[in-house]
C-alpha positions in Angstrom: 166.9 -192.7 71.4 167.7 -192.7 67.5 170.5 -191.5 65.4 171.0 -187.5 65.9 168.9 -185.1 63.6 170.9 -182.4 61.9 169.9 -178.7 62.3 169.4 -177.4 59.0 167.7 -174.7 59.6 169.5 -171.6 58.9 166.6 -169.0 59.3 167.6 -169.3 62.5 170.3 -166.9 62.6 168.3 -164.6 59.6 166.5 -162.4 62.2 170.2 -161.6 64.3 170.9 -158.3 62.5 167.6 -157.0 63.7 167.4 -158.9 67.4 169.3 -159.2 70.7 171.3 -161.8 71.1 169.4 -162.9 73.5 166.4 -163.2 71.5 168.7 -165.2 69.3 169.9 -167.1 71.3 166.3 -168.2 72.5 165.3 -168.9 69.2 167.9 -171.4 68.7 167.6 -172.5 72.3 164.0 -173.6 70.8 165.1 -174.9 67.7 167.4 -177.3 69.6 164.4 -179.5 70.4 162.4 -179.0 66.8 160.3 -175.8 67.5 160.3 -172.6 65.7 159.7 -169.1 67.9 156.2 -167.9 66.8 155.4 -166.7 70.5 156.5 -163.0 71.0 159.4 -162.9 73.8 157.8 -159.9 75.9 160.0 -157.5 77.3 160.5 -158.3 81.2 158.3 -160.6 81.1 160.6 -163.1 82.8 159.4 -163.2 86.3 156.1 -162.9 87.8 153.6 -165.4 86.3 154.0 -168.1 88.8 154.1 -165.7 91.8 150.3 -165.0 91.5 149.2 -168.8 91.6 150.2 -168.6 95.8 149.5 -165.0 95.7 146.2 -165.3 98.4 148.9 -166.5 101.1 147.1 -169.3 102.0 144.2 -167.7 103.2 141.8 -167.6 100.5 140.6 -171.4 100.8 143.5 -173.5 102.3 143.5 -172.3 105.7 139.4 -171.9 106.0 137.0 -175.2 106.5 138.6 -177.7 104.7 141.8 -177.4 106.6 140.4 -176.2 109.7 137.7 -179.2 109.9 140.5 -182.0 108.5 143.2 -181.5 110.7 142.7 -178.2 112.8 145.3 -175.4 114.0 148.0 -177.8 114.1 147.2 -179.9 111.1 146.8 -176.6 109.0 150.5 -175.4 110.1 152.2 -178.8 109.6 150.1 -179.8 106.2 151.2 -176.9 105.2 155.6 -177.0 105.9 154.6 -180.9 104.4 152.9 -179.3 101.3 155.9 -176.5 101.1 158.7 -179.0 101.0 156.9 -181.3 98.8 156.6 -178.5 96.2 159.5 -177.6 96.5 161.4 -181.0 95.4 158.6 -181.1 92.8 159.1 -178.2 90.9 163.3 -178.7 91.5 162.8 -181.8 89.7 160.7 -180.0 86.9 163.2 -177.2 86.7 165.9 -179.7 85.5 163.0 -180.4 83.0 162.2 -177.2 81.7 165.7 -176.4 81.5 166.4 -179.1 79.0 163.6 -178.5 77.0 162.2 -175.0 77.8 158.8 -175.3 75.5 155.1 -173.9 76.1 154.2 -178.0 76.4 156.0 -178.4 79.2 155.0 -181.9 80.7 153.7 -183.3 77.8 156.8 -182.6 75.8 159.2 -184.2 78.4 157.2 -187.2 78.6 157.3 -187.7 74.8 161.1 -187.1 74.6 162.0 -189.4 77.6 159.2 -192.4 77.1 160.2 -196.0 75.8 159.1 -195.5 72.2 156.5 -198.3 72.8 154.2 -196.3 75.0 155.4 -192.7 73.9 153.0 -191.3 71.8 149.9 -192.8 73.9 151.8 -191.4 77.1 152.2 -187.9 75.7 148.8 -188.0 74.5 147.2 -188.6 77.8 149.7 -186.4 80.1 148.6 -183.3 77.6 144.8 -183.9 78.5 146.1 -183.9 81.6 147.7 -180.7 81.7 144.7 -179.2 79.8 141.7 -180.4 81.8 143.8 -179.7 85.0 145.0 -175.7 84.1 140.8 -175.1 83.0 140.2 -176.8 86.4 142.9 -174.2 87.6 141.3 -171.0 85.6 137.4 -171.7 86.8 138.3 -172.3 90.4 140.1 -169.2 90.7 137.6 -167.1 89.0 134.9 -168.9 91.4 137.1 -168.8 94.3 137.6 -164.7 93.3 133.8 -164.1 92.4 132.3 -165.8 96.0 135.2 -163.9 97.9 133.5 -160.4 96.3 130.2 -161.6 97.4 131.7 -162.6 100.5 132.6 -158.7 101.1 129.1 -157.7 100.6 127.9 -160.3 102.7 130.3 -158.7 105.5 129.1 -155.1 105.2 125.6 -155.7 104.6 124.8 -159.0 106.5 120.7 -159.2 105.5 121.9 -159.8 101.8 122.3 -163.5 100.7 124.0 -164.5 97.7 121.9 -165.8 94.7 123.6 -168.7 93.0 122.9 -166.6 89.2 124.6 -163.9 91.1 128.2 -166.2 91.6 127.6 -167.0 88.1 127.5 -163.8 86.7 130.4 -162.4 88.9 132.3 -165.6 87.8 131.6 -164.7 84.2 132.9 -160.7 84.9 136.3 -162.1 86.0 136.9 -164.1 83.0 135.5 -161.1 80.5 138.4 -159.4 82.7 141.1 -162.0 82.4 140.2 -162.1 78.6 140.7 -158.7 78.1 144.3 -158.0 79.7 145.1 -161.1 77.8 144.4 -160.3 74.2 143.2 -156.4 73.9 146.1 -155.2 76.5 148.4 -158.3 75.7 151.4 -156.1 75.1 151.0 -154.4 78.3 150.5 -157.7 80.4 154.7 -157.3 82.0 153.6 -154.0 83.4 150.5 -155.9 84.7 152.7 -158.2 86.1 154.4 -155.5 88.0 151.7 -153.8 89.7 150.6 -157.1 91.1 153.6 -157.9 92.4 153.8 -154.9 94.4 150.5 -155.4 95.6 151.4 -158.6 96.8 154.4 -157.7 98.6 152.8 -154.9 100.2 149.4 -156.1 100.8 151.2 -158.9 102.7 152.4 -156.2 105.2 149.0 -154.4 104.9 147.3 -157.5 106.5 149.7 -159.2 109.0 150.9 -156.2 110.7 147.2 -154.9 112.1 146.5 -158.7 112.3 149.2 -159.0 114.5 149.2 -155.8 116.7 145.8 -155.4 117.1 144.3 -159.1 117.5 143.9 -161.1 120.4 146.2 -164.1 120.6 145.8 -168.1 120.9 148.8 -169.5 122.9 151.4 -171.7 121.1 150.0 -174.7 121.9 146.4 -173.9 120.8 148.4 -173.1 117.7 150.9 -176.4 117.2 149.5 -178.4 119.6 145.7 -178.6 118.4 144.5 -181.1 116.4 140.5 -182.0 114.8 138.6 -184.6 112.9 135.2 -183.2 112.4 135.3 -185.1 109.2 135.0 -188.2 111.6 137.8 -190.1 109.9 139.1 -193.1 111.6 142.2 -191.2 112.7 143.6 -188.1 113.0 146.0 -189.1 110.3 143.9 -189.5 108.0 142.3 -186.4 108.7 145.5 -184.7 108.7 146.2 -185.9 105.1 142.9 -185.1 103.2 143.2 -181.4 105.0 146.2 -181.1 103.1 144.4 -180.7 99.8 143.5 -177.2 100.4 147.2 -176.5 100.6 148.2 -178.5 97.6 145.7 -175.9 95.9 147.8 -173.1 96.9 150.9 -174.2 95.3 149.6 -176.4 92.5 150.2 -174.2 88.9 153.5 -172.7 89.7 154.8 -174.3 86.2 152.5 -171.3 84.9 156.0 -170.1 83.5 156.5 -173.2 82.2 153.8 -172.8 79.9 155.2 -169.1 79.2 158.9 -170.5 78.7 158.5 -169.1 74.9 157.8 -165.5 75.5 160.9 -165.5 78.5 164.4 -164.2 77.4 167.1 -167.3 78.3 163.9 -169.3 79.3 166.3 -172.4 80.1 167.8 -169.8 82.8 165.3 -167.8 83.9 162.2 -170.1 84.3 163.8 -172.4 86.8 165.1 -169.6 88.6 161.5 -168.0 88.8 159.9 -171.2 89.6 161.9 -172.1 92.6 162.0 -168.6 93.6 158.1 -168.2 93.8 158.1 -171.4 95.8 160.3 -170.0 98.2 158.9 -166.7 98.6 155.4 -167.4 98.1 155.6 -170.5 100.7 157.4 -167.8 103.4 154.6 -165.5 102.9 151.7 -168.0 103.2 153.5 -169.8 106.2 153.7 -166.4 107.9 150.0 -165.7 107.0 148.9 -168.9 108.0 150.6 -168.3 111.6 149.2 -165.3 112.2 146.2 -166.2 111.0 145.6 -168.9 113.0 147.0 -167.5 116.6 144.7 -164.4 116.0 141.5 -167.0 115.1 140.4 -166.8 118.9 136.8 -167.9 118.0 137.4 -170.9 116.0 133.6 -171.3 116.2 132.7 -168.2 115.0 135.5 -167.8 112.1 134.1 -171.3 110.4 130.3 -170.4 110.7 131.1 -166.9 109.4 127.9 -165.8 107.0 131.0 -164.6 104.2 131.4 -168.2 103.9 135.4 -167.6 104.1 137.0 -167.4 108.1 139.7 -165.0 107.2 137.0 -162.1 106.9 136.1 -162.9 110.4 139.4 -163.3 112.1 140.1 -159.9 110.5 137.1 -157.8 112.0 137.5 -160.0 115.0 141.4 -158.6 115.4 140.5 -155.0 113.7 137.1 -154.3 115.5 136.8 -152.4 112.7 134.7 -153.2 109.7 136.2 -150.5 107.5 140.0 -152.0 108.4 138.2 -155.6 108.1 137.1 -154.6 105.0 139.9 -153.4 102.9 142.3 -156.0 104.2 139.8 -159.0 102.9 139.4 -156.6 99.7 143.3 -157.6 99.4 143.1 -161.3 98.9 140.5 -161.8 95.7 141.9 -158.9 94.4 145.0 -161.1 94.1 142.8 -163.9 93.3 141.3 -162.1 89.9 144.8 -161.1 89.1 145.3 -164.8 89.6 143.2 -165.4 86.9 144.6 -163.6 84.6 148.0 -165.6 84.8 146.0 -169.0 84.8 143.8 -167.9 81.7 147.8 -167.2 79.7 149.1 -170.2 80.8 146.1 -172.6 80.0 146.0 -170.7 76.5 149.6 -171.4 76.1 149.3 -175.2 77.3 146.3 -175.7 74.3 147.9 -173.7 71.7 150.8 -175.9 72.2 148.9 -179.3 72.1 147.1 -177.8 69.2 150.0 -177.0 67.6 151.3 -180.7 68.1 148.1 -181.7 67.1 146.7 -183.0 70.4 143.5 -181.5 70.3 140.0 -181.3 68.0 140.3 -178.4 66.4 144.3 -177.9 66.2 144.2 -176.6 63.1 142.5 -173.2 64.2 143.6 -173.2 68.3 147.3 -173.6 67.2 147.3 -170.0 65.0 147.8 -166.7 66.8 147.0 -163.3 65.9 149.1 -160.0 64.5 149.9 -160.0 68.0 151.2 -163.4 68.6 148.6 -163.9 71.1 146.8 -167.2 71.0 143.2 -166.1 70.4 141.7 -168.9 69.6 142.7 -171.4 72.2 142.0 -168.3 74.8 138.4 -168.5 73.2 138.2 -172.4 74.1 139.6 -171.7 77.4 137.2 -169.6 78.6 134.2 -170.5 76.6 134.9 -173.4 78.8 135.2 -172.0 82.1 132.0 -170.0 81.2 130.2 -173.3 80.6 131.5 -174.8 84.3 130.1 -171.5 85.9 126.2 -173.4 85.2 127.1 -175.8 87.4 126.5 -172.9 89.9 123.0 -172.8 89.4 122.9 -176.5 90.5 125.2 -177.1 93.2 128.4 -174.9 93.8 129.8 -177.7 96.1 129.9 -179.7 92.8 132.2 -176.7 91.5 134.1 -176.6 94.4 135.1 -180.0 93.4 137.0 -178.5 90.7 139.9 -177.8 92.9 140.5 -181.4 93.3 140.4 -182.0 89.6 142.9 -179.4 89.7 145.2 -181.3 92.0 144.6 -184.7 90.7 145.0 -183.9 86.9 148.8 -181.7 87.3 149.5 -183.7 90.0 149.3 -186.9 87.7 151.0 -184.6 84.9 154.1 -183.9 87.0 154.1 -187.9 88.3 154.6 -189.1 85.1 157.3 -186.6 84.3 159.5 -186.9 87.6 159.3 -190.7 87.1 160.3 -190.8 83.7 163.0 -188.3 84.1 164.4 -191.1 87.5 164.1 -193.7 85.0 166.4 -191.6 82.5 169.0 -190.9 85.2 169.1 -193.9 86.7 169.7 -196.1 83.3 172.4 -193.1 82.3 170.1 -192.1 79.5 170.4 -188.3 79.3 174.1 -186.6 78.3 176.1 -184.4 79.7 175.9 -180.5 77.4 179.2 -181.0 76.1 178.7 -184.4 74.6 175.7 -182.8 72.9 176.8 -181.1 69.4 175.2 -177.9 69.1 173.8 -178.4 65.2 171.7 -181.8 66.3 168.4 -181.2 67.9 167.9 -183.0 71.4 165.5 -183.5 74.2 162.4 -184.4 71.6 161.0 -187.5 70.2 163.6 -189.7 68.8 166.2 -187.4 69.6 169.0 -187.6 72.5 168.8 -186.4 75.9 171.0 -183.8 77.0 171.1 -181.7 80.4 170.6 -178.0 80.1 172.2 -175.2 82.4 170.0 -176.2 85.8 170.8 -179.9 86.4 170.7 -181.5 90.2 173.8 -183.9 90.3 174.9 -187.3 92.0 172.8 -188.8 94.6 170.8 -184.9 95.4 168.9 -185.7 91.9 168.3 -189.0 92.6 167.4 -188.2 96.2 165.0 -185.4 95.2 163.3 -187.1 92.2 162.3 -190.4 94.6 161.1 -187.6 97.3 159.1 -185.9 94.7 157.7 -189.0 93.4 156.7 -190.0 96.3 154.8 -187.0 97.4 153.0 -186.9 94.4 151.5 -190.4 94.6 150.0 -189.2 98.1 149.0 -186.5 96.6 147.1 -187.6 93.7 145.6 -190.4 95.9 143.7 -188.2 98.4 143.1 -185.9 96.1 140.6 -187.9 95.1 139.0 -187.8 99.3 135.9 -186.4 100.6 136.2 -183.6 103.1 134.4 -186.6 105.7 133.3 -189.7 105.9 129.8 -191.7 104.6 129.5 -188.3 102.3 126.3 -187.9 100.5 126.2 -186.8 97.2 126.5 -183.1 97.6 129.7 -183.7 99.4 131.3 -186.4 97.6 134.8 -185.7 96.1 134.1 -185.8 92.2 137.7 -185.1 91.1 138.1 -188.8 90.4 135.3 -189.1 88.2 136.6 -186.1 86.0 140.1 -187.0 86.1 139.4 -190.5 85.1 136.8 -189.6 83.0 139.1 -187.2 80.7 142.3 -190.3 80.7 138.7 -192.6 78.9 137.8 -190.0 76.8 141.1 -188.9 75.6 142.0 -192.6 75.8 138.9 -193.2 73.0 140.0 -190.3 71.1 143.3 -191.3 70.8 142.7 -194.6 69.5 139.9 -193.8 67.0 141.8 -190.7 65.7 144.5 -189.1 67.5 147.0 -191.8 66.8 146.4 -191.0 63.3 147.8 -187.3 63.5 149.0 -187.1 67.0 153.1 -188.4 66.8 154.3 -186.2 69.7 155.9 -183.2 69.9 156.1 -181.6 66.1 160.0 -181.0 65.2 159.2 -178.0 62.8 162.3 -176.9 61.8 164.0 -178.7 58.3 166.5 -181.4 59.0 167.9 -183.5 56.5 
């Protein structure tokens, strides 16, 4: 990996009189692998970020049409425990990750500091794009997801009104004015955000499930586990079974939202692998509960998929309620979650392109990698949504087109995390990362051209190696059918585009990397002085 670079950099201690010492020792946590701190660490703001990504409990797309059609009852409730354990090993395996190198690049870093140095700038290169294109993918198809829910509540208390594509568009356009303004005028108050969302989660959970339950009708167990469908008309129920699971690789995909926050969270080599694995535990209980009581309540599987709100859960809960005021505020529940959603995708994605600007990954890095009095990232937040704005046209033409998006989504962090979890086998396997002690604490590590070292979370023996082939493993399905129609012989409105975005941003960035990236692009900066 190259000879050890000395840590000359004594400004890192300058600031101790005047900071915690955990603040310092987060500072030189990130000058370890080459970056200075010019993110503010935000008080308790240590936790929550990730939570929102699985906040809707499944119910918001995963467990409507797309599941429901590509694998029915049973399909949804085993996709789903498939989907849950997959994550899990996933994100386990990035956890060891972020604890060695704890930076707002996340993937992208990691694949620069543990690449062959033949392929490692082009590999870095073209996992960032991947990371960026699939967190934008992440931030429209929440606000879109949010803004069709709202019209989906009008739709359900005034059933003569039909949506106007310009009217999605707008809403869509709302939610990210919204999500732009907790993230740069309220910026400092975004923790307490966090906070009151949380609790709404928790709560709303139990706001839902327990009329659901008590006052619904019930399916039998074996309607539940035992019932399967293929109204894609796949050639097997197999098949079927494994494109359904898409919707539920939705619900998970962006937990490494704190990864991409790891610079403004205290002891982030600590704390973000802790909150990681957490939300993937608690968020997968709560959407496994949701999805079971969703779907032995659903007693009119007919009428929940044709329902004119365009989303079934609204219509298993006035079904269960009888009540269209109950119905009502309990669907009110999930894109409220869903906007605050948005908000956490819009500061990670920031965070992922100020950090790639800042490495100079990206057009432009000179302006998106500054930040403001405030240390917020304005500038890449302007890209980020001016973006997203931009994708909301595509309303006006075809919002199945759109819907698309979430596959992107999948395909492009999918691929991002595939890259990184095979790398970091590779490193294991061939004994190429160190032990903590054998790592002297003045030599930066875990970047380009500098030696690997463990951090504090670190899977040992044969679990590690067991858990990064699992992961690998589940990824490659993963990206595959992420790339699937929801059926067979699709016509163009229901074609899968994912696969022509996601290889159409590896060309691009492909291009611009060999006609000018590989001028200025080198990996991961290493901004602090070493001699």
């Amino acid at each position: 990996m190259g000879p050890p670079i000395e840590l000359r950099d004594r400004n890192l201690d300058s600031k101790a009189a005047n900071s915690s010492q955990s603040q310092v020792n987060d500072e030189q946590g990130l000058g370890r692998v080459g970056k200075k701190q010019i993110l503010k660490v935000r008080e308790n703001h240590r936790f929550v970020f990730p939570q929102w990504l699985t906040s809707a409990y499944s119910v918001g797309r995963d467990s409507s049409s797309n599941n429901a059609n590509s694998g029915g009852p049973a399909g949804t409730v085993y996709s789903f425990l498939v989907v849950w354990l997959g994550t899990f090993s996933t994100f386990l395996t990035l956890s060891e990750l972020v604890s060695m190198a704890p930076t707002s690049g996340g993937q992208y870093h990691w694949v620069s500091m543990m690449s062959p140095r033949w392929c490692q700038k082009y590999l870095s290169f073209l996992t960032g794009w991947l990371i960026v294109i699939g967190w934008l993918g992440a931030f429209a198809s929440t606000c879109y997801l949010s803004a069709s829910q709202i019209l989906g509540l009008v739709v359900l208390n005034h059933s003569s009104y039909t949506p106007e594509p310009w009217q999605t568009m707008l809403l869509f356009w709302a939610i990210v004015a919204f999500a732009v303004f907790v993230n740069v005028i309220t910026s400092t108050l975004l923790p307490k955000f966090e906070g009151l969302v949380l609790i709404l989660h928790v709560f709303g959970f139990f706001g839902i499930i327990i009329p659901l339950v008590y006052l619904g009708d019930h399916n039998s167990a074996s309607e539940v586990f035992g019932q399967f469908a293929n109204d894609g008309g796949f050639q097997t129920q197999g098949l079927a079974f494994m494109v359904g699971m898409i919707g539920n690789m939705f619900a998970f995909t962006g937990v490494d939202a704190a990864v991409h926050m790891s610079e403004e969270i205290y002891d982030a080599e600590r704390v973000v692998p802790q909150s990681i694995l957490t939300s993937v535990l608690i968020n997968g209980a709560l959407g496994f509960g949701m999805i079971l009581s969703t779907l032995f309540t659903m007693t009119d599987a007919t009428a929940a998929l044709a329902s004119p709100t365009g989303y079934p859960y609204m219509q298993i809960f006035c079904s269960a309620t009888k009540s269209l005021g109950g119905c009502t505020v309990m669907s009110a529940i999930v894109p409220i979650l869903v906007t605050a959603t948005a908000v956490g995708s819009l500061a990670s994605s920031s965070r992922m392109a100020w950090s790639f600007a800042r490495d100079r990954g990206l057009p432009g890095w000179q302006v998106l990698s500054r930040v403001n009095a405030q240390a917020v990232p304005q500038w890449s937040i302007l890209v980020v949504t001016s973006a997203a704005v931009l994708l909301a046209l595509i309303i006006l033409g075809s919002a199945a087109v759109l819907n698309d998006v979430v596959s992107l989504c999948v395909s492009a962090l999918y691929s991002s995390y595939l890259i990184s979890a095979f790398l970091l086998m590779w490193q294991r396997l061939t004994g190429g990362i160190r032990e903590p002690s054998d790592a002297p604490t003045d030599t930066v590590v875990n970047t380009a051209g500098a030696p690997l070292a463990w951090g504090p979370f670190r899977l040992r023996g044969i679990l590690g190696v067991s858990v990064n082939a699992f992961t690998i493993a589940y990824l490659v399905v993963g990206v595959f059918f992420s790339f699937w129609p929801d059926e067979m012989n699709p016509t163009a409105s229901t074609m899968n585009w994912a696969v022509v975005g996601t290889v159409g941003t590896s060309l691009i960035s492909t291009v611009y990397y060999v006609i000018w990236a590989r001028k200025e692009y080198t990996g991961p900066v290493v901004e602090i002085n070493r001699d």
